[in-house]
C-alpha positions as CSV (number, residue, x, y, z in Angstrom):
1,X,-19.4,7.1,12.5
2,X,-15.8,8.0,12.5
3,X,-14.3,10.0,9.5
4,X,-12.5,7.4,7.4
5,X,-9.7,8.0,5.0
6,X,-10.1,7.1,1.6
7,X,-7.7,4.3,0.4
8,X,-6.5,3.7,-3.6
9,X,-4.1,2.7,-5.5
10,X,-1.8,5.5,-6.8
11,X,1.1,4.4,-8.3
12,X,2.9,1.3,-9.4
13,X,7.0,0.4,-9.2
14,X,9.0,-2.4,-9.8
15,X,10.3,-3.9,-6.6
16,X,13.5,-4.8,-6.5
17,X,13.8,-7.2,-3.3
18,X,11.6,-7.7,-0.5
19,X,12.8,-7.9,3.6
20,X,10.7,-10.0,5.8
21,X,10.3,-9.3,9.7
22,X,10.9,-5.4,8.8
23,X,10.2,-3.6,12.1
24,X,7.1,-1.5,11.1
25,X,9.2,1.7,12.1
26,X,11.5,1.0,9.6
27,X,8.7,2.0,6.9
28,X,8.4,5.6,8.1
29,X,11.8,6.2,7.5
30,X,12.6,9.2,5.1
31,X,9.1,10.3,5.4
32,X,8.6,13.8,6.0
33,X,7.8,14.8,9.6
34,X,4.2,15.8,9.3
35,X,3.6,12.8,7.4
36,X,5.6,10.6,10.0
37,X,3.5,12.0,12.7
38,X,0.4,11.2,11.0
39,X,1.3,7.9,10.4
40,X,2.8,6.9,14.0
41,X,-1.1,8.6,15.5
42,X,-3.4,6.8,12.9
43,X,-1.6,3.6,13.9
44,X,-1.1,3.6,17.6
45,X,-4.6,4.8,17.3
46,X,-5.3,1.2,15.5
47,X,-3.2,-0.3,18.2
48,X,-0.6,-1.6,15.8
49,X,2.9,-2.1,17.5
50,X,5.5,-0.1,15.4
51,X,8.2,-2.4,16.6
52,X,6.4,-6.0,14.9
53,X,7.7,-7.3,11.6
54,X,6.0,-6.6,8.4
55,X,7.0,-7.3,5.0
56,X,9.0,-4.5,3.6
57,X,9.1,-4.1,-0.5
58,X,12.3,-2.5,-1.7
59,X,11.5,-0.8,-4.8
60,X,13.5,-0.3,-7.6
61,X,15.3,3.2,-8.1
62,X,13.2,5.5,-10.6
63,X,10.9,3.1,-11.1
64,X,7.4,4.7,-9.2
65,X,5.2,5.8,-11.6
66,X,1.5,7.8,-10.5
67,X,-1.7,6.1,-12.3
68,X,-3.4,8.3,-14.8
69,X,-6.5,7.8,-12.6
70,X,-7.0,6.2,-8.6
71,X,-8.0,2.8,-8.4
72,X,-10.1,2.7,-5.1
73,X,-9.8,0.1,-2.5
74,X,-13.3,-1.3,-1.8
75,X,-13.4,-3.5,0.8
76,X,-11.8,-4.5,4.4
77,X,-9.1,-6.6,3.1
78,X,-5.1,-5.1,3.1
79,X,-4.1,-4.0,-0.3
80,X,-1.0,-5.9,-0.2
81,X,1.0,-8.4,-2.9
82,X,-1.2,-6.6,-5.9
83,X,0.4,-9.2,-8.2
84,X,-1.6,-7.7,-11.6
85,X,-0.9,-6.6,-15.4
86,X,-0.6,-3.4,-16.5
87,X,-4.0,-4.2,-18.8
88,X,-5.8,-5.5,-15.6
89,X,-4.8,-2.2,-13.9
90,X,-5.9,0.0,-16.9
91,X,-9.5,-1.7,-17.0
92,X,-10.3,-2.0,-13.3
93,X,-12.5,0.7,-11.3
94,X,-11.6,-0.5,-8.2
95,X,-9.3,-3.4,-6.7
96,X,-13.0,-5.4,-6.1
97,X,-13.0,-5.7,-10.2
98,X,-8.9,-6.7,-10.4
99,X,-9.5,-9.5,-8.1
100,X,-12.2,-10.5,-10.0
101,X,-11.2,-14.3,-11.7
102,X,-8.3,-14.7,-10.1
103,X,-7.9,-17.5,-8.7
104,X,-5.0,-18.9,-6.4
């Protein structure tokens, strides 16, 4: 079995604007080279195509803030359009539990 990497939620930030049809490239921008390179392996690995649109959150300036804890990501689903209170994030284990009730 290959060696997966471990995905949580980290941080939180108040976006200011979203861009739709954002060439995935775009994203990387500003990233440190190491990380960049990373990035660009694990998904031409995944056979993603860097030049497709993608939803691209603009946050606001200052506004990222780091979790006192991780919130894992259990599941195969994206973790995308986390639309949650603060209280929901402080309570949940892991983004299994902050779905949990919702309903769309």
């Amino acid at each position: 079995m290959p060696d997966r990497k471990r995905s949580a939620i980290t941080h939180i930030a108040e976006v200011e604007y979203t861009e739709i049809n954002v060439p995935r490239e775009k994203m990387l921008e500003g990233l440190p080279q190491n990380i960049k390179s990373e990035l660009v392996k694990h998904m031409n690995d995944r056979g993603v195509d860097l030049g497709a649109g993608h939803k691209h959150y603009v946050l606001k300036e200052g506004s990222l803030v780091a979790l006192a804890r991780e919130i894992e990501h259990v599941g195969n689903a994206g973790m995308v359009n986390f639309r949650t209170t603060m209280s929901e994030l402080l309570r949940s284990k892991d983004t299994k539990e902050m779905k949990k009730g919702r309903q769309a």
